[in-house]
PDB file of N, CA, C and O in Angstrom:
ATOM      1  N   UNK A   1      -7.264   8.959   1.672  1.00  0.00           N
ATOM      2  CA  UNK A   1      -6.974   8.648   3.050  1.00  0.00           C
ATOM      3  C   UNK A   1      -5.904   7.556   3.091  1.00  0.00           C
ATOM      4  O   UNK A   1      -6.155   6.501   2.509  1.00  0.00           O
ATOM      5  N   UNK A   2      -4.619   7.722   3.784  1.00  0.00           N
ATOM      6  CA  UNK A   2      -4.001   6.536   4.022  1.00  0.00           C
ATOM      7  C   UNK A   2      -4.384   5.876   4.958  1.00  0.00           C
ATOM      8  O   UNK A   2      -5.424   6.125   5.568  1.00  0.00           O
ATOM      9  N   UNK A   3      -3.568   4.882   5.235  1.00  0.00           N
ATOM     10  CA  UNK A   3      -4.033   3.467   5.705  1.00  0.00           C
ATOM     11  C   UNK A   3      -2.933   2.346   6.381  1.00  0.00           C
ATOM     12  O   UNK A   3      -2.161   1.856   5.558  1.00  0.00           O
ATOM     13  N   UNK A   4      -2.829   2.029   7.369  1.00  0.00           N
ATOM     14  CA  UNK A   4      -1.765   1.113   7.768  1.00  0.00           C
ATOM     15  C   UNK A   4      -2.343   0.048   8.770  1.00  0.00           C
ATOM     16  O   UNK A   4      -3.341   0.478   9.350  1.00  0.00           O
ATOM     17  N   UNK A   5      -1.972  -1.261   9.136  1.00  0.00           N
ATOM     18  CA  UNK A   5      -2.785  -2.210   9.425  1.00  0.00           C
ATOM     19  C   UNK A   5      -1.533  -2.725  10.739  1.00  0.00           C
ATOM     20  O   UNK A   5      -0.393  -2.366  10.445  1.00  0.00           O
ATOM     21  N   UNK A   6      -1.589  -3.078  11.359  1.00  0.00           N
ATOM     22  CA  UNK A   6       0.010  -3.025  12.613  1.00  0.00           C
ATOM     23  C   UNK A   6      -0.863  -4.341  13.111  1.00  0.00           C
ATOM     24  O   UNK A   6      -2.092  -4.276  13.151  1.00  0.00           O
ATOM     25  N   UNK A   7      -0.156  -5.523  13.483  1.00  0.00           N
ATOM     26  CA  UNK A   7      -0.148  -6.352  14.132  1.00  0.00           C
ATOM     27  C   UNK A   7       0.485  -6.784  15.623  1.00  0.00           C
ATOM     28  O   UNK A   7       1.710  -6.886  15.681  1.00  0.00           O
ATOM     29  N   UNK A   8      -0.159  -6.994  16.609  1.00  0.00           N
ATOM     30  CA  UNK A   8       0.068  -6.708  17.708  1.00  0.00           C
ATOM     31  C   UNK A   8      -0.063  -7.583  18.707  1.00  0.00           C
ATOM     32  O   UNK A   8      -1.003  -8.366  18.575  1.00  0.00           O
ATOM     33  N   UNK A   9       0.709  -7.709  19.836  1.00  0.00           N
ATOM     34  CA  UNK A   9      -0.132  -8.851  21.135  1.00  0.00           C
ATOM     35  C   UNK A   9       0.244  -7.891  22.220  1.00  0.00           C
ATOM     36  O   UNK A   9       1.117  -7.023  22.252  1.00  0.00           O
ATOM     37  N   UNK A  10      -0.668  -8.285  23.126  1.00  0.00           N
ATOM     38  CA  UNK A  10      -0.896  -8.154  24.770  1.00  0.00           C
ATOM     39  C   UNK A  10       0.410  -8.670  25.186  1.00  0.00           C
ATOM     40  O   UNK A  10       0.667  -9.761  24.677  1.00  0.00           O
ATOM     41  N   UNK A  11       1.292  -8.205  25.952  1.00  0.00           N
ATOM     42  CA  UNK A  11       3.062  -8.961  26.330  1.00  0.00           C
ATOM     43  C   UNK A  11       2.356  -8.962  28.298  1.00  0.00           C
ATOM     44  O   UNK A  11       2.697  -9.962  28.931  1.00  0.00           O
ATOM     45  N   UNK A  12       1.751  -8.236  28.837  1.00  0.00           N
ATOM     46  CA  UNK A  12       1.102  -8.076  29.697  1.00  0.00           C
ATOM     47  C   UNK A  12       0.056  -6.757  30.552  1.00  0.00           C
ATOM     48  O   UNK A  12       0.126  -5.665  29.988  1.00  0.00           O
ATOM     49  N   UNK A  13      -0.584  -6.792  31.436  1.00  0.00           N
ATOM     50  CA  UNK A  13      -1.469  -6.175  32.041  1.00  0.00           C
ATOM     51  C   UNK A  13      -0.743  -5.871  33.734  1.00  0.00           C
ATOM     52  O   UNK A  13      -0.303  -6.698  34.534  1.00  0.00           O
ATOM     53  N   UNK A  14      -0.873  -3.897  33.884  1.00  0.00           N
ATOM     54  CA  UNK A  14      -0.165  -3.807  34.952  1.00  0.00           C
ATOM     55  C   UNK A  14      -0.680  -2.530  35.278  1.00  0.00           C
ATOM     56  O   UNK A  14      -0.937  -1.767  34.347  1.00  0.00           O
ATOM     57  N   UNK A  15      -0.866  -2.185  36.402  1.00  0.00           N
ATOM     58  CA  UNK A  15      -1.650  -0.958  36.746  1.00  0.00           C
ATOM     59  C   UNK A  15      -2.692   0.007  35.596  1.00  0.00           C
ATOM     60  O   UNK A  15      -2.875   1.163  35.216  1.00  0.00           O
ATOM     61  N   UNK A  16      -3.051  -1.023  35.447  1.00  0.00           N
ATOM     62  CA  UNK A  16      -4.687  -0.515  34.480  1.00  0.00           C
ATOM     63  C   UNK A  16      -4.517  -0.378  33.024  1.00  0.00           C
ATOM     64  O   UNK A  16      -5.398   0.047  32.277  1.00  0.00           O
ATOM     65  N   UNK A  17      -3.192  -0.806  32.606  1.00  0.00           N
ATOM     66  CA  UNK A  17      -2.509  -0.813  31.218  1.00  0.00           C
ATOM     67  C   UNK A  17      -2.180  -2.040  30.477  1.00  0.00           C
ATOM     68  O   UNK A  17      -1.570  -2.913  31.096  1.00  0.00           O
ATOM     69  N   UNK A  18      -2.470  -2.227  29.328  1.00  0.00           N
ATOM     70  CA  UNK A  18      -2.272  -3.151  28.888  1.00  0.00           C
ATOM     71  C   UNK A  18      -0.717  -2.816  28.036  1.00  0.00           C
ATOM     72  O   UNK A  18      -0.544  -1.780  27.393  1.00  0.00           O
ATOM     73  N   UNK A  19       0.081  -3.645  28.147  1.00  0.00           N
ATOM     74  CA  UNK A  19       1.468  -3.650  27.610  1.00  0.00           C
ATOM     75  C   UNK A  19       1.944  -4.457  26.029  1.00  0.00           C
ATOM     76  O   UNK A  19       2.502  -5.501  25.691  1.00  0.00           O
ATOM     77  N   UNK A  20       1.397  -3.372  25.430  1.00  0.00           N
ATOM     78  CA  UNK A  20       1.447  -4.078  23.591  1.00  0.00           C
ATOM     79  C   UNK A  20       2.602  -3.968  22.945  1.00  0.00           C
ATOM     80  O   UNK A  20       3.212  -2.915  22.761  1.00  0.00           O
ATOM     81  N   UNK A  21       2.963  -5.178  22.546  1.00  0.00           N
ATOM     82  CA  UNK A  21       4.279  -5.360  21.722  1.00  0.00           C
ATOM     83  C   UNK A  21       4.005  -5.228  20.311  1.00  0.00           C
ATOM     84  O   UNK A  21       3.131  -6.024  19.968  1.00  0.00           O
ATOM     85  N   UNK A  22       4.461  -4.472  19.325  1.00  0.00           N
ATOM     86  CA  UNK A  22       4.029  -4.264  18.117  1.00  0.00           C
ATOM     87  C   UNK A  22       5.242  -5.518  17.345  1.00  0.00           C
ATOM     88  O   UNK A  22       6.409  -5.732  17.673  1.00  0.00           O
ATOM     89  N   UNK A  23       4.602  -6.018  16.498  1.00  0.00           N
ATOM     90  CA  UNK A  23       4.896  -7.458  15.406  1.00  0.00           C
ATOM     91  C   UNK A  23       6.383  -6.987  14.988  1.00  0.00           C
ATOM     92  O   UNK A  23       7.486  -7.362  15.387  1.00  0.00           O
ATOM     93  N   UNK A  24       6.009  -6.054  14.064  1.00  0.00           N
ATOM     94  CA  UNK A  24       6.927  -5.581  12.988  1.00  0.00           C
ATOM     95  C   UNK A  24       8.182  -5.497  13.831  1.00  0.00           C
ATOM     96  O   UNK A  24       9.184  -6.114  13.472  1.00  0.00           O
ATOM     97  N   UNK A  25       8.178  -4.800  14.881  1.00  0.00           N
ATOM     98  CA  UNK A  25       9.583  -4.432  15.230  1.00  0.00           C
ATOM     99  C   UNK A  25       9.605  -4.505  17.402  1.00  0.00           C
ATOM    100  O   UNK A  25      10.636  -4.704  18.045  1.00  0.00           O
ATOM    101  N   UNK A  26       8.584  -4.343  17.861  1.00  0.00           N
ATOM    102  CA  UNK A  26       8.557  -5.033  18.949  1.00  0.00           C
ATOM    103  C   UNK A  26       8.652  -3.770  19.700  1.00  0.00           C
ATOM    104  O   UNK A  26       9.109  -3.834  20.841  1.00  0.00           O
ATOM    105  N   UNK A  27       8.207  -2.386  19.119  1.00  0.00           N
ATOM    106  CA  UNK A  27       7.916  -1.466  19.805  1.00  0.00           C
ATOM    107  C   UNK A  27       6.701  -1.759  20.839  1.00  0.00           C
ATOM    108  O   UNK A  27       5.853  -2.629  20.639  1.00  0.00           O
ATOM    109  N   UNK A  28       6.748  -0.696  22.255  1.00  0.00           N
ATOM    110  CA  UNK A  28       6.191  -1.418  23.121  1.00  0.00           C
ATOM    111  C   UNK A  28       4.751   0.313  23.200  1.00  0.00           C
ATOM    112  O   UNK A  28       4.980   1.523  23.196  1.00  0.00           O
ATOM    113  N   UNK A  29       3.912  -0.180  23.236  1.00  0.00           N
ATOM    114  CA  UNK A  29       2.299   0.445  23.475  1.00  0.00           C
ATOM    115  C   UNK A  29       1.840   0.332  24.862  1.00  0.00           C
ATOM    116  O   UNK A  29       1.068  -0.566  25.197  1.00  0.00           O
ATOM    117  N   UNK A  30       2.365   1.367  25.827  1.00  0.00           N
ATOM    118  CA  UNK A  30       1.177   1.242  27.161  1.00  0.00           C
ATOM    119  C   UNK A  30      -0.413   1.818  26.513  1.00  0.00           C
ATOM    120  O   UNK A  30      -0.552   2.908  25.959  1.00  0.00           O
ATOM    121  N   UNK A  31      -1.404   0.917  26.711  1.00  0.00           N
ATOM    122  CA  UNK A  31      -2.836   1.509  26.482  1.00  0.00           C
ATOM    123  C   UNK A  31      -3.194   1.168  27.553  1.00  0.00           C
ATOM    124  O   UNK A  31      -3.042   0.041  28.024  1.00  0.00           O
ATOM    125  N   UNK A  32      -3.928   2.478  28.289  1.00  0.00           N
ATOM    126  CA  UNK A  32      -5.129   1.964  29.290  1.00  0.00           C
ATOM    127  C   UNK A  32      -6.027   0.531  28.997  1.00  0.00           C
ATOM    128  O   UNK A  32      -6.581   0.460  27.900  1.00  0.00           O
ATOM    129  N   UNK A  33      -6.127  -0.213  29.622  1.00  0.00           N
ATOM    130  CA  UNK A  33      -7.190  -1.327  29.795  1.00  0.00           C
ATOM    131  C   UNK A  33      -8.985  -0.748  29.689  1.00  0.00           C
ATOM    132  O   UNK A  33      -9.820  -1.545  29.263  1.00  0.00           O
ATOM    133  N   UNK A  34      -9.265   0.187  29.971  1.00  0.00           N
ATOM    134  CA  UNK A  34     -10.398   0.553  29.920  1.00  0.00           C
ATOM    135  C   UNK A  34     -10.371   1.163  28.607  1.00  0.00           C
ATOM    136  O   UNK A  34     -11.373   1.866  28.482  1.00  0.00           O
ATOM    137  N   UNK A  35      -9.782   1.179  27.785  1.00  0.00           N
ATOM    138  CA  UNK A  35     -10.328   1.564  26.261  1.00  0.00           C
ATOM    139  C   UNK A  35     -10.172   0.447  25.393  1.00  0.00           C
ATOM    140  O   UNK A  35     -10.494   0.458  24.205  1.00  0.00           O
ATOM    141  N   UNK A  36      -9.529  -0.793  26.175  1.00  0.00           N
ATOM    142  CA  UNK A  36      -9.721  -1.523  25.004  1.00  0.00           C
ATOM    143  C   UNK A  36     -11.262  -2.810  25.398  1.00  0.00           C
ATOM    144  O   UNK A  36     -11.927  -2.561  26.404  1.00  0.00           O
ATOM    145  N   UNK A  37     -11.595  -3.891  24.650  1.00  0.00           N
ATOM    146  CA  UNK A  37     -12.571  -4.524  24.656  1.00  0.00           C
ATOM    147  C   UNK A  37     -12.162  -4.950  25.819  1.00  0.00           C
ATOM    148  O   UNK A  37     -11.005  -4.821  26.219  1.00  0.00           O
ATOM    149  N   UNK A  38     -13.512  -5.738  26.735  1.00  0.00           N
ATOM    150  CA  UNK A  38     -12.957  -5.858  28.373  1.00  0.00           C
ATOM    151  C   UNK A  38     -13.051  -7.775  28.503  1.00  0.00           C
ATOM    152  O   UNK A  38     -13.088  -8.588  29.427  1.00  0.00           O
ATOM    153  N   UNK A  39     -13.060  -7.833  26.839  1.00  0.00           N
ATOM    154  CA  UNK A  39     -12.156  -9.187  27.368  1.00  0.00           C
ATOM    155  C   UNK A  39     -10.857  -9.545  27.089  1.00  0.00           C
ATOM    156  O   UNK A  39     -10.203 -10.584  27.011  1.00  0.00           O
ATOM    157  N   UNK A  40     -10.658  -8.148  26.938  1.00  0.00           N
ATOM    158  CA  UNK A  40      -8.716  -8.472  26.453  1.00  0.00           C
ATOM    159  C   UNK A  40      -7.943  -9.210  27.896  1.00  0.00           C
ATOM    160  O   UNK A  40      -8.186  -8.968  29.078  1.00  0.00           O
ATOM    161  N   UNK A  41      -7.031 -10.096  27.358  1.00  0.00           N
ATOM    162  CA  UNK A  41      -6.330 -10.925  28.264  1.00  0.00           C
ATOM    163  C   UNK A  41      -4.803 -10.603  27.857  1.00  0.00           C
ATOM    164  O   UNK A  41      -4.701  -9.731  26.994  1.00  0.00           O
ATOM    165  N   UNK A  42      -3.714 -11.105  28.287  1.00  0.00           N
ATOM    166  CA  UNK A  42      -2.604 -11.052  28.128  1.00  0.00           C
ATOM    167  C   UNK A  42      -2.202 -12.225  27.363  1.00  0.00           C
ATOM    168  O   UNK A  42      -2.675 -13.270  27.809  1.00  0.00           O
ATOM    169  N   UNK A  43      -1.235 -12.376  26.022  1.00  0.00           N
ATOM    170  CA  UNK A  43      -1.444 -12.912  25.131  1.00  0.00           C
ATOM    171  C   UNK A  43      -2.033 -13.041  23.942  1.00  0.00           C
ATOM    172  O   UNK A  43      -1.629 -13.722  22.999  1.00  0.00           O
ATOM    173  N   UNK A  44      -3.391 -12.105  24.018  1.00  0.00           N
ATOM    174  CA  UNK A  44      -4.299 -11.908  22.843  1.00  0.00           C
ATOM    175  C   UNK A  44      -3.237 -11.069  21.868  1.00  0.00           C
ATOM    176  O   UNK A  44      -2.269 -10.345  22.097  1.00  0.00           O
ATOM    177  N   UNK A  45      -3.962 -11.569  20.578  1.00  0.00           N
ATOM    178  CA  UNK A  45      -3.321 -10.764  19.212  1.00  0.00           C
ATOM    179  C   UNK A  45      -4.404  -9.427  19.005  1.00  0.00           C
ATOM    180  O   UNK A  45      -5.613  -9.328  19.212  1.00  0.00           O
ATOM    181  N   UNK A  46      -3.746  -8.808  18.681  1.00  0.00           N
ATOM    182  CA  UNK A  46      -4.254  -7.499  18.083  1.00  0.00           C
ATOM    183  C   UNK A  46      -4.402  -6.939  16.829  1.00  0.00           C
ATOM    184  O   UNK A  46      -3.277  -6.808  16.347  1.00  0.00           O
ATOM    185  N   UNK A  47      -5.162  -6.591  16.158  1.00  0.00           N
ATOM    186  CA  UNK A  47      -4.797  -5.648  14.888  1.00  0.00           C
ATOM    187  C   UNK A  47      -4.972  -4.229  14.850  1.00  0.00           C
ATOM    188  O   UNK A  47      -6.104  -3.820  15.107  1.00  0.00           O
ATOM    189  N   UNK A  48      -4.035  -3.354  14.567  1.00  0.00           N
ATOM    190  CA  UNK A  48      -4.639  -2.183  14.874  1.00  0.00           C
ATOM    191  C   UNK A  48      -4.556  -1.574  13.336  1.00  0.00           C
ATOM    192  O   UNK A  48      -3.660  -1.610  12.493  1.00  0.00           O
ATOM    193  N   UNK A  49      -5.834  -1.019  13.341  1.00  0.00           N
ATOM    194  CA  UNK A  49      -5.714   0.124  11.860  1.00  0.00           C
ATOM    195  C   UNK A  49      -5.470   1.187  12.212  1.00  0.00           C
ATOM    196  O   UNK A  49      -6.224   1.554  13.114  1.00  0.00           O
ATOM    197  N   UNK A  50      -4.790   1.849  11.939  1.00  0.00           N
ATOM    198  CA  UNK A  50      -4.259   3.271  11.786  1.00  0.00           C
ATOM    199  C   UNK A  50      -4.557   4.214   9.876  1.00  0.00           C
ATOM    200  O   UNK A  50      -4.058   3.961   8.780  1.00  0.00           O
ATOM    201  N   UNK A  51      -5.535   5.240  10.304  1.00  0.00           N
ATOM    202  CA  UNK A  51      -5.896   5.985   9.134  1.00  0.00           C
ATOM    203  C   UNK A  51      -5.814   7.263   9.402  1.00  0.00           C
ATOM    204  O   UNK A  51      -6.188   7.715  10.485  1.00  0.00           O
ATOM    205  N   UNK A  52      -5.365   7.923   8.546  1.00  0.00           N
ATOM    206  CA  UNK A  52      -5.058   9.247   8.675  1.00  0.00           C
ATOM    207  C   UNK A  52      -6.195  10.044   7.266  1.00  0.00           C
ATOM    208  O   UNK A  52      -6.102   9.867   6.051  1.00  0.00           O
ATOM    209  N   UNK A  53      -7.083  10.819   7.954  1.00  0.00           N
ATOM    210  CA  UNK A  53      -8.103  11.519   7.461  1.00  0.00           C
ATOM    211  C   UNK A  53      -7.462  12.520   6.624  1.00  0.00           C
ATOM    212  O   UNK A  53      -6.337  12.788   7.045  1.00  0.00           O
ATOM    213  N   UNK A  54      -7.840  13.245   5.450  1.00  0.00           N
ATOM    214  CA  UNK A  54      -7.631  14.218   4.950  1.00  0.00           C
ATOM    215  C   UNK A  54      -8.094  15.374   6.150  1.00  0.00           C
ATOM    216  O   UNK A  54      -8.790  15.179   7.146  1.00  0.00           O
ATOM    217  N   UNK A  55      -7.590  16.367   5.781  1.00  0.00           N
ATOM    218  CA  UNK A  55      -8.213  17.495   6.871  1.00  0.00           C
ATOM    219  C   UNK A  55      -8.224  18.810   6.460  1.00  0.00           C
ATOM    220  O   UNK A  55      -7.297  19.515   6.858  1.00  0.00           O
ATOM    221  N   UNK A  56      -9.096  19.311   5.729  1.00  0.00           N
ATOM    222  CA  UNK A  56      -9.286  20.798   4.644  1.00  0.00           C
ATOM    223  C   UNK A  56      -9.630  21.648   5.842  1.00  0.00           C
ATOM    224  O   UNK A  56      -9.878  22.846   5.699  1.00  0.00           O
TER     225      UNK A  56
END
């Protein structure tokens, strides 16, 4: 299984989306607010794992 680890912050919160700036290069992530933990604030750091399953 691979594996990648992305570092991230909240840049802001705007019609039910949270607006994530990725570390590495400052690509931008709309995520709904309701999938992430509901004490995310604007400013918080993020880590996101990203794994990619084998799939037979």
């Amino acid at each position: 299984m691979a594996n990648k680890t992305l570092r991230a912050f909240v840049d802001r919160i705007e019609n039910g989306y949270a607006v994530i700036l990725l570390e590495e290069d400052g690509q931008q992530i709309d995520w709904p607010v309701e999938k992430l933990p509901s004490e995310i604030v604007e400013g918080a750091v993020l880590t996101i794992d990203v794994h990619i399953e084998n799939q037979e």
